[in-house]
Structure formats: C-alpha cells, structure tokens
C-alpha positions as CSV (number, residue, x, y, z in Angstrom):
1,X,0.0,0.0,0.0
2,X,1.6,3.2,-1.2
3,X,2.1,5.9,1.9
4,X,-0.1,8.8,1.4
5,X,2.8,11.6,1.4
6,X,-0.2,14.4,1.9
7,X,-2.1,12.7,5.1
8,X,-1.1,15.3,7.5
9,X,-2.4,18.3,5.3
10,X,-5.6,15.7,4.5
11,X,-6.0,15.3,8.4
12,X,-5.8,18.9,9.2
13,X,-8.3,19.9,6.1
14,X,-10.7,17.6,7.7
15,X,-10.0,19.8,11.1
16,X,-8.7,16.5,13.2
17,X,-5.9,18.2,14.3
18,X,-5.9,20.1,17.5
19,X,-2.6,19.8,18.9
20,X,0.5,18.4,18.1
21,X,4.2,17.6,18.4
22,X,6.4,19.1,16.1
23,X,4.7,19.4,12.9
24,X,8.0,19.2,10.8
25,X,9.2,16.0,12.4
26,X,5.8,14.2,12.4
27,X,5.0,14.8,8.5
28,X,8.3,13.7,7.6
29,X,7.9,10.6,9.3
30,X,4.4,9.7,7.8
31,X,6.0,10.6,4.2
32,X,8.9,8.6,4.9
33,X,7.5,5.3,5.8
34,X,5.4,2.8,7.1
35,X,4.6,4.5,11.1
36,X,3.5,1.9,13.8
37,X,0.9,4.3,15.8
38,X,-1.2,3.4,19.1
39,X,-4.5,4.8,19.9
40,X,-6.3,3.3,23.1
41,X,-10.1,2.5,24.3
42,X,-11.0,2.3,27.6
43,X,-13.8,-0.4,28.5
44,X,-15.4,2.2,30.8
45,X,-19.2,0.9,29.0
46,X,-20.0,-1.9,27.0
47,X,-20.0,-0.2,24.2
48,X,-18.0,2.4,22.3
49,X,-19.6,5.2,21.6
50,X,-19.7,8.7,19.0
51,X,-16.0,10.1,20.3
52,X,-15.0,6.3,20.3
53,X,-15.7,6.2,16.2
54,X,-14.4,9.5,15.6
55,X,-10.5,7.6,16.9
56,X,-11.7,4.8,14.8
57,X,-12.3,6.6,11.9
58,X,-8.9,8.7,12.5
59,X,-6.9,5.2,12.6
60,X,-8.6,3.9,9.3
61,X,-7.0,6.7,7.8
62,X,-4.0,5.9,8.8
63,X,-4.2,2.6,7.9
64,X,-5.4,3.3,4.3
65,X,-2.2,5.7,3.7
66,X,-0.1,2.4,4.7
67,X,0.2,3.0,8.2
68,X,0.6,0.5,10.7
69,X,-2.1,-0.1,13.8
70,X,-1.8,-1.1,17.1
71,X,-4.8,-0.8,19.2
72,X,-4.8,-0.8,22.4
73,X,-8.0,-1.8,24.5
74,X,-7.4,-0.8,28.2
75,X,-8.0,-4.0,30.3
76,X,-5.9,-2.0,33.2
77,X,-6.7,1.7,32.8
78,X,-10.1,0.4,32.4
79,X,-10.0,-0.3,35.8
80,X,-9.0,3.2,37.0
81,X,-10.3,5.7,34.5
82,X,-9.0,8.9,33.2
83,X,-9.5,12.1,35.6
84,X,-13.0,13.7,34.7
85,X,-13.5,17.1,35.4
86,X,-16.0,16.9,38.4
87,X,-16.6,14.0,40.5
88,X,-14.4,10.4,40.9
89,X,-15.0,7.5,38.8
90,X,-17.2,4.8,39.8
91,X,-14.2,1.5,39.9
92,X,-15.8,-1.9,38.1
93,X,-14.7,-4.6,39.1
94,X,-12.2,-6.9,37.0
95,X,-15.0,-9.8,35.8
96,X,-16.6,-6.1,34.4
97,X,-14.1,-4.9,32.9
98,X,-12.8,-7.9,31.2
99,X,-16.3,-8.2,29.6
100,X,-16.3,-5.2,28.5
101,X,-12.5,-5.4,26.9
102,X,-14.2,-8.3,24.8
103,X,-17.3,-6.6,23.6
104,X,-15.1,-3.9,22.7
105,X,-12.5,-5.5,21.2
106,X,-15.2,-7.1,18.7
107,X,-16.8,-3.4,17.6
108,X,-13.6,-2.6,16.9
109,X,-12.2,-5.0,14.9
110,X,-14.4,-5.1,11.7
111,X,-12.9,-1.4,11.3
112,X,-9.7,-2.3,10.7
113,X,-7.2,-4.7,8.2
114,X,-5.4,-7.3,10.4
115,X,-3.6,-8.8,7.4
116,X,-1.1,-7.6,5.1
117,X,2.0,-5.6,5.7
118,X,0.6,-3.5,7.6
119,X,-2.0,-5.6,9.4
120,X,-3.7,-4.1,12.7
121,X,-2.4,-5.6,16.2
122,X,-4.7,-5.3,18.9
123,X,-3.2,-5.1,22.2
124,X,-4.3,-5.3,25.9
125,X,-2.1,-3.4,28.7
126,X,-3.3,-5.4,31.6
127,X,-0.6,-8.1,30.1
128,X,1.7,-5.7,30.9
129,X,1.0,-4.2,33.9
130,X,-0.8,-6.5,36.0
131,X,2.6,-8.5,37.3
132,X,4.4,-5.1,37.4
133,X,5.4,-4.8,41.3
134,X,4.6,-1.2,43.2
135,X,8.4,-0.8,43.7
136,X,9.6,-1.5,40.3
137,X,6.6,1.3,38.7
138,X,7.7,4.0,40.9
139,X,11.4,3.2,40.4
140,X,11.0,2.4,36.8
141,X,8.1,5.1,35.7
142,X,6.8,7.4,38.3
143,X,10.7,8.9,38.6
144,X,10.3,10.6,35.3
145,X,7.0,12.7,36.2
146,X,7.5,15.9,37.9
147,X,4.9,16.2,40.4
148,X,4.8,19.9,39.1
149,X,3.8,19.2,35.7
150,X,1.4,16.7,36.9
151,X,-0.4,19.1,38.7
152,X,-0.4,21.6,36.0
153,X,-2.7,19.6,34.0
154,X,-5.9,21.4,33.6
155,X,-8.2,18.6,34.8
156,X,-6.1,18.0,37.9
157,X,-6.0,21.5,39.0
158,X,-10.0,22.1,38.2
159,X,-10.3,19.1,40.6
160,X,-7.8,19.8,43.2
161,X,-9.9,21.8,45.5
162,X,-13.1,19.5,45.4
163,X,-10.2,16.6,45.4
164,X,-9.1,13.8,43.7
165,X,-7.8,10.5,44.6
166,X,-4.0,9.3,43.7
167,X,-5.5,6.7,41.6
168,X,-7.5,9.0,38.8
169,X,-3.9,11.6,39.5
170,X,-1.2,8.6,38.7
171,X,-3.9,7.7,35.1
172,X,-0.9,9.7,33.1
173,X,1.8,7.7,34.7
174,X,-0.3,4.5,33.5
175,X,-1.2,5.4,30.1
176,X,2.7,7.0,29.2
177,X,3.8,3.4,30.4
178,X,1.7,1.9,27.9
179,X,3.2,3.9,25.2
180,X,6.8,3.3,26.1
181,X,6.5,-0.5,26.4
182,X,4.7,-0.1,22.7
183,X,8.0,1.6,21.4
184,X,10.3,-0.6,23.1
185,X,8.3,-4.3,22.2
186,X,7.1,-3.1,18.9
187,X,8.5,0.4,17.8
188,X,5.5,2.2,18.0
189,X,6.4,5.8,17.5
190,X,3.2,7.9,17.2
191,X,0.1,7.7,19.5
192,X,-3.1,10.1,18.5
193,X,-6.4,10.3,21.1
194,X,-9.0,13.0,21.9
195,X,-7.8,16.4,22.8
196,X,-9.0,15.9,26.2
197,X,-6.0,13.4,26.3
198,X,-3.5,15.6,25.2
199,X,-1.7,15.6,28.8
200,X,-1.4,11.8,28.2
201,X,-0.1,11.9,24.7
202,X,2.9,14.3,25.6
203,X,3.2,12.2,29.2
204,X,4.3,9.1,26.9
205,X,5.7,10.8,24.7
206,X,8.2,12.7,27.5
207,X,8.9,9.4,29.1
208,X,10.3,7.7,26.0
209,X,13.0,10.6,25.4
210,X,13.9,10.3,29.8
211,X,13.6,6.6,29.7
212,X,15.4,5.6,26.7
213,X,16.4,8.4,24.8
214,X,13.9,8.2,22.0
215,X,11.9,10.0,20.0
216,X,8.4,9.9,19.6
217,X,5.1,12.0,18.2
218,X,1.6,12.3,18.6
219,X,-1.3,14.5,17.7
220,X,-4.6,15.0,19.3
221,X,-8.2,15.3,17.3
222,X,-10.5,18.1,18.7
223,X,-13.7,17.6,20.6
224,X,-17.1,17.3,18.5
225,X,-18.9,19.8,19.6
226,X,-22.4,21.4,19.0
227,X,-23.2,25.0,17.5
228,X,-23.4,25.9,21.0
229,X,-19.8,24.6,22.4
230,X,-21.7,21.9,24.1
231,X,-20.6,18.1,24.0
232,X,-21.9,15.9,21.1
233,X,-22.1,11.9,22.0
234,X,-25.6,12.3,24.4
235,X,-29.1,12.0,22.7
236,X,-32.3,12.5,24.4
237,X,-31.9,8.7,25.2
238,X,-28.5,8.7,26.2
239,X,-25.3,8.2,24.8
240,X,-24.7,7.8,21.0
241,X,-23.7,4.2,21.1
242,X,-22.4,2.1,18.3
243,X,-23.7,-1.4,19.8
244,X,-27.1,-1.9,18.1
245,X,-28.8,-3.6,21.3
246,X,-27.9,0.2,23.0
247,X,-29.5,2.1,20.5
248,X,-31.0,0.8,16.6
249,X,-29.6,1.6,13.7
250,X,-32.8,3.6,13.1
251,X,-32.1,5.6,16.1
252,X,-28.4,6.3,15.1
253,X,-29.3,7.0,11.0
254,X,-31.6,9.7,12.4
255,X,-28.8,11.4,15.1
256,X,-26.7,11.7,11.6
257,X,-29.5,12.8,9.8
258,X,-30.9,15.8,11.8
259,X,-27.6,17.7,13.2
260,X,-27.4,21.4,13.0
261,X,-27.2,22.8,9.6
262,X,-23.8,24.7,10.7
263,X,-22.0,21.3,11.9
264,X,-22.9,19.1,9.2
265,X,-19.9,19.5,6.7
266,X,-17.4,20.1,9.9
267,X,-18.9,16.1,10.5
268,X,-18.7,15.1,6.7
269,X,-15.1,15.9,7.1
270,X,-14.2,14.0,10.3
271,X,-16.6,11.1,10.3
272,X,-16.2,10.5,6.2
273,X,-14.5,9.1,3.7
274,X,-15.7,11.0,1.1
275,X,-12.8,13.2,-0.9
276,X,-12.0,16.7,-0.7
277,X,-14.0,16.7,-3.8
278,X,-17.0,15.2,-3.3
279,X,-17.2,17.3,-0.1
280,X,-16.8,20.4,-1.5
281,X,-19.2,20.0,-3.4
282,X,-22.1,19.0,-0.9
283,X,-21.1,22.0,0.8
284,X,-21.9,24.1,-2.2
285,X,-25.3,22.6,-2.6
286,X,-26.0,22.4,1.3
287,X,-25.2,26.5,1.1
288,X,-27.4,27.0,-2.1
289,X,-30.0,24.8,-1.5
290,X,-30.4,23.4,2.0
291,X,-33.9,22.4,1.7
292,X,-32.4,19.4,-0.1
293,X,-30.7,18.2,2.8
294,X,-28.1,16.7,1.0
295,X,-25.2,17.0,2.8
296,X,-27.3,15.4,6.0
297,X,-28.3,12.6,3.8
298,X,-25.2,11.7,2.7
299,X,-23.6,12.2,6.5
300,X,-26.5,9.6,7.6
301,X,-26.1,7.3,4.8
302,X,-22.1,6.8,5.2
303,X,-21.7,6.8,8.8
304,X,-24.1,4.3,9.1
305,X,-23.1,2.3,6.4
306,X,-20.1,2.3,8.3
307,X,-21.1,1.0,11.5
308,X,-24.0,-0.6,10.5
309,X,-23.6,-2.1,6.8
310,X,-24.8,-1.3,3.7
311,X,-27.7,-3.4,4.0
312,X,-29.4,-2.2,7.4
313,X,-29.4,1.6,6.3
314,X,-30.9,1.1,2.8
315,X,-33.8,-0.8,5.2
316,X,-33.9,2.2,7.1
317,X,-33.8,4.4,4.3
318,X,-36.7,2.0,3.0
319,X,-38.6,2.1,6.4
320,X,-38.3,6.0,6.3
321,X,-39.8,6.3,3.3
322,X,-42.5,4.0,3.8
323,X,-43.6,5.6,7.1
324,X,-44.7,8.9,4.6
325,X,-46.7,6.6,2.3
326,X,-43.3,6.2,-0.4
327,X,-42.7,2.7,0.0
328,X,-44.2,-0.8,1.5
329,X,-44.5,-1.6,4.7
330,X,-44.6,-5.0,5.2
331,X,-41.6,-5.9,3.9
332,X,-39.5,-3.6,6.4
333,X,-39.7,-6.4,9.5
334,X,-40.6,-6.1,12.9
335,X,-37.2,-4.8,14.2
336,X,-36.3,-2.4,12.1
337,X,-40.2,-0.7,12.0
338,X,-40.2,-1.1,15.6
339,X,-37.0,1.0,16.0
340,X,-38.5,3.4,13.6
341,X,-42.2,3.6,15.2
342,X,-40.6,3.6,18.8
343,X,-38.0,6.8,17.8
344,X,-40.8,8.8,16.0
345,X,-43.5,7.9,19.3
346,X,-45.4,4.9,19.6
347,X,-47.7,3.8,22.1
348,X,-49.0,-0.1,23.4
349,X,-52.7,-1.3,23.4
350,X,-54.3,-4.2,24.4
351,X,-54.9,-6.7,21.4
352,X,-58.4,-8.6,22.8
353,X,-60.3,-6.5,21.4
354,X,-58.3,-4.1,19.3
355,X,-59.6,-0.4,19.9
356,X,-60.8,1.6,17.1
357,X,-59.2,3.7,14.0
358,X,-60.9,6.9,16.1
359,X,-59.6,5.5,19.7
360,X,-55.7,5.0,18.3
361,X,-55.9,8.5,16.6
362,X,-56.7,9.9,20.0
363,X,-54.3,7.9,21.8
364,X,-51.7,8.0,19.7
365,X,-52.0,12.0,20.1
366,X,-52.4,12.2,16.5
367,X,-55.8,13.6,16.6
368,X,-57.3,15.5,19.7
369,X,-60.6,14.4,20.0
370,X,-63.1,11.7,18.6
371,X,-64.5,14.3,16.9
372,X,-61.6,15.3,14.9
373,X,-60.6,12.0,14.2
374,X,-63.8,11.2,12.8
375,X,-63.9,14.2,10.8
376,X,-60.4,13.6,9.2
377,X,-61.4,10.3,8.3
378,X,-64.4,11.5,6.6
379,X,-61.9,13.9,4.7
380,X,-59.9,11.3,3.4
381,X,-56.9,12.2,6.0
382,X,-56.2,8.9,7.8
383,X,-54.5,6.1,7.1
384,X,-53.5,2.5,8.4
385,X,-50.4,0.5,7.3
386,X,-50.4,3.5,3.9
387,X,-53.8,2.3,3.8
388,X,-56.7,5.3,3.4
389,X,-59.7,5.0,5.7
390,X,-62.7,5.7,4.8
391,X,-65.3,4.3,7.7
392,X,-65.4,6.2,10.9
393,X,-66.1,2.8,12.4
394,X,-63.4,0.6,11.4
395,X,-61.4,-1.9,13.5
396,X,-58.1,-2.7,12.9
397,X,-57.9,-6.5,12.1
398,X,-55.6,-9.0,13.6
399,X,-54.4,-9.6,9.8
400,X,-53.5,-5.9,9.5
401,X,-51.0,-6.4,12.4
402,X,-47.2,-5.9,10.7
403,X,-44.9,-8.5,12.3
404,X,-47.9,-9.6,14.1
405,X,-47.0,-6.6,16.3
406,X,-47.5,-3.1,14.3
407,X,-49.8,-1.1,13.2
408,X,-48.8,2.2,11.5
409,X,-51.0,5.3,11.6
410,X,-50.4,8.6,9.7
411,X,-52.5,11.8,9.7
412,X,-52.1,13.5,6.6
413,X,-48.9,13.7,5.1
414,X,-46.5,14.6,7.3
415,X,-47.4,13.0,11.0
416,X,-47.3,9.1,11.5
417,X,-47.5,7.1,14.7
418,X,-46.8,3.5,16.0
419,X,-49.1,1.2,17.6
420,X,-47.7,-2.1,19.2
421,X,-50.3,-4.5,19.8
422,X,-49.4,-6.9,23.1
C-alpha cells in the first residue's frame, strides 16, 4: 500500500488536528514510511460510543495511507479511568471490565485490516502491567514525572480543590507506560487520542526521550462539539452508542441525519471518507440549496453504512420512506419498523379487542378528539399501514398487524405514529 505523502495536510483539512508535536518532524515521518501508531479505548461501558468512532475513523486513515495499527484496549486503565472534570469515577470490578474489553474489542475490529504488511495488532495493557510490582513502577516510571507538571494539568487543577484520589492523579503515569513498552516491544512511534488526552499523549511521549532516549510524536483530534460549544455523543436517550442492542440503527441513522445545519460539513469531514472533492461539493449545494438536505443525507447514509452495513441503512432508508406513504410496509420487518415507530412515538394497546381507528388516533395524540378524528377520516386524511380509511367505524384486524405486532397510523402527510399490539 503506497504511503499517502499528503495525510497530514488531509487530516488537518478535515479539522482533526488540534494539537500536536512538532509538525515538521511528524509529517516527515508519515512521508517517509510505514509509522506503527497506538490509539487506546478504555472499556469504561459496554459499548464504544460517538467520540469512540471519531478515533476509529482517524486510525482507518491511517491505515489506508499504509500505516501500521496497534490498538490498544485498556483491560488495566479500564479499571482506574482517566481524571473527569468533576466527580471520581465509579471502579468496576475486573469480571466487568474484562467483559467489556471483549465486547469492545469485537466493535472494533471489523474497522480495521489485520492482514497484510501493515495488518492491525490489537493489544491489551493489563498483560503488561498486571505483574508489574509497586516498587519497580515508581522506580522504573513514576521517577520521570515531575509532580509539578502533573499538577499543571488542567483537569487535575479544576479538581484539586473538590479533590481527587492518587488513583484517577497517577492515570498519566499509567497510560505513558503503555506507550513506552509499545515503542520498546514493537516500535510504536506515534500515538493520537482525543484532545481531552493531550496531557497523556505528551506524558508518553516525555517518558520515552527520559527513559530511553527516544523520539516519539503524537497528535490530538478536537472535541465534536455542538453550535453551541456543548458536548456531542448524548441523545435524548442517552449516549450515542455504536452497539445496536444500545441504540437501533434507526435511532443512530436519524442522530446523523438531523444535526445542525452549521456542523454538518465540519462532520462530513471528520466522520467520512468522502474526498475533498466530493465534499466540496455537498457544501456548495447544502449553502445554495439546504432544503435538499443533501449533505445530511449523505452524512446519515455513510456513517451508518459504516457501522452498521450497507444493507441495514438502505432498510432504514426504506422504512423512512414508507412511514410517509413512499414505500411498502410489510416488507421492512418487525425490528427495524419497531425502531422506527418507537423513535418517532409509539404507544402499546391491548390486542383482545383491538380499539378503534378513532380511539388510536386519539391515543396516539395524532388527533385531539373523537371528533376530529372522525372528521379527518371522513376527509380522506387517515390512514393504516399507507392504507386510506374511509369508515369512521373501522377496527383494525388482527391480519392488518405488521410482524404480528405493528400497526402504523399517519394523519395526513406529514405526521405518523406506532401502535404495538401486546
């Protein structure tokens, strides 16, 4: 795989470049050959999440311009957890943490080449650390941190007054040892994170030039904010997870698919692999004509095509357009209209007997009254499974039930509700 000689310029167009070492040395060293790089995950949830992908993404790139991965799940520093800035860390316990090491170990993997020259490693630093004696870490490691710099670190002092434990304080000591046994056991010479890491990054890198005289880079991507500063990765119903059993495709195509008109190109950059090109160009249209949506679409479609798979978001795309009357219902599947109805509102009834077109309108808060429901339906406004009614009277029938579960009502054009049957 050729190396891409312009990947630092490409990285920095895309705006995941926030800090870094010396500019100079580290785009020499990508132009100049194969680098081994680290980034790291801490099982702190069983799942990886937005901020997770956006390192993903960022060591795909790599990868692609001939890079070499190492990837480095945190069975140990799992166990600890980085400083946060208010507040100390609940500790799992090990049988937690190791569970969570292997469920994120698989969502990574499928992201990355593990064969060929530059095949991915994958790497756990409790094999490293857990035998390493108190005495031989603070000889060996904690002699090389000031205690100085260590408290200069903006989330130690913004916690040093409410207080916070050694454990969450010596994190940087943990995760700088992790880099330098990656330089010395497999010449790892770059390691990239989140910005909110940056302390770390330099940490490791500091304590490979004390500790063996070597030199090392690293570069942090920024955090993915909102128009308002405020931290992306939380929805309504929580955290913007990447497992589907934490939150359905469905759910995750429409996150990417309703951002804020000023962050959606800023995201096509960073969560794409769409060219320069190709971007560009969305941007134009998205500036001219926004009511085409069309650099939202595309930022829905390829994300989730990239977590998900081709397949599942052309059956979302399918289940969105049928849920407006474009498309056929039953063929979309119980899991993937379920996800859809339960996103856009749905509500549960009793199935012995099923209530009424007029009762479900009302309860489904797609009508106010009896009264207007009725009259709607008179007007030709209401519809079951895409299906006009036309009888103020009519009963849904068992055979009408989607999946044996669903019913789908819509009120005009525009509004559409769920209906689970138990």
């Amino acid at each position: 795989m050729p190396i891409d000689t312009t990947l630092l310029d490409d990285l920095e167009w895309r705006g995941l470049v926030a800090h870094s070492t010396d500019r100079d040395a580290l785009s020499e060293a990508l132009a100049t050959g194969s680098v081994r790089y680290y980034v790291g995950f801490d099982p702190t949830a069983p799942s990886l999440h937005m901020g997770n992908l956006l390192q993903i993404v960022t060591a795909m790139r790599l990868q692609r311009a001939g890079h070499t991965p190492y990837v480095l799940v945190g069975g140990a520093t799992g166990l600890i957890g980085d400083p946060r800035d208010s507040g100390e860390r609940t500790l799992n316990s090990l049988d937690t943490v190791n569970d969570w090491v292997r469920r994120v170990r698989g969502q990574i993997e499928p992201f990355l080449s593990f064969e060929g020259d530059n095949g991915a490693t994958m790497v756990n630093n409790y094999d490293w650390t857990a035998s390493l004696s108190t005495i031989d870490f603070l000889r060996d490691i904690g002699k090389h941190f000031p205690v100085n710099r260590m408290l200069a670190r903006d989330v130690v002092k913004r916690r040093l007054e409410d207080g916070i434990s050694y454990t969450e304080f010596s994190y940087v000591l943990l995760q700088s040892m992790d880099f330098l046994n990656l330089y010395r056991d497999h010449g790892v010479t770059l390691q990239f994170g989140g910005s909110d890491q940056w302390g770390n990054l330099t940490g490791g890198v500091e304590l490979i030039r004390r500790a063996d005289g070597g030199r090392a880079h690293a570069f942090a991507t920024p955090l993915i904010t909102k128009a308002d500063g405020t931290k992306y990765g939380k929805t309504e119903g929580g955290a913007l997870w990447l497992d589907p059993e934490m939150m359905s495709p469905y759910s995750f195509f429409q996150f990417w698919l309703n951002v804020e008109d000023e962050k959606v190109i800023e995201l096509l950059k960073a969560f794409t692999f769409l060219s320069r090109a190709e971007i560009e160009e969305l941007e134009a249209t998205h500036a001219e004509k926004p009511f085409l949506r069309a650099a939202h679409k595309a930022l829905a479609e390829q994300v989730t095509t990239l977590v998900h798979g081709a397949e599942e978001t052309e059956r979302i795309k399918a289940a969105s357009a049928a849920l407006f009357g474009g498309g056929e219902l039953a063929g979309l599947g119980g899991e993937t209209l379920g996800a859809a109805l339960r996103e856009a509102g749905a509500i549960t009834v009793d199935g012995d007997p099923l209530p009424s077109v007029v009762d479900l309108l009302v309860e489904t808060g797609l009508a106010k009254s009896k009264g207007e429901a009725r009259r709607t339906i008179g007007e030709g406004g209401a519809y079951v499974n895409n299906v006009r009614v036309e009888d103020t009277d009519a009963v849904p029938a068992r055979a009408d039930l989607i999946d044996g579960a669903w019913l789908v009502l819509r009120w005009g054009k525009k509004k559409f509700a769920g209906v689970e049957v138990r």
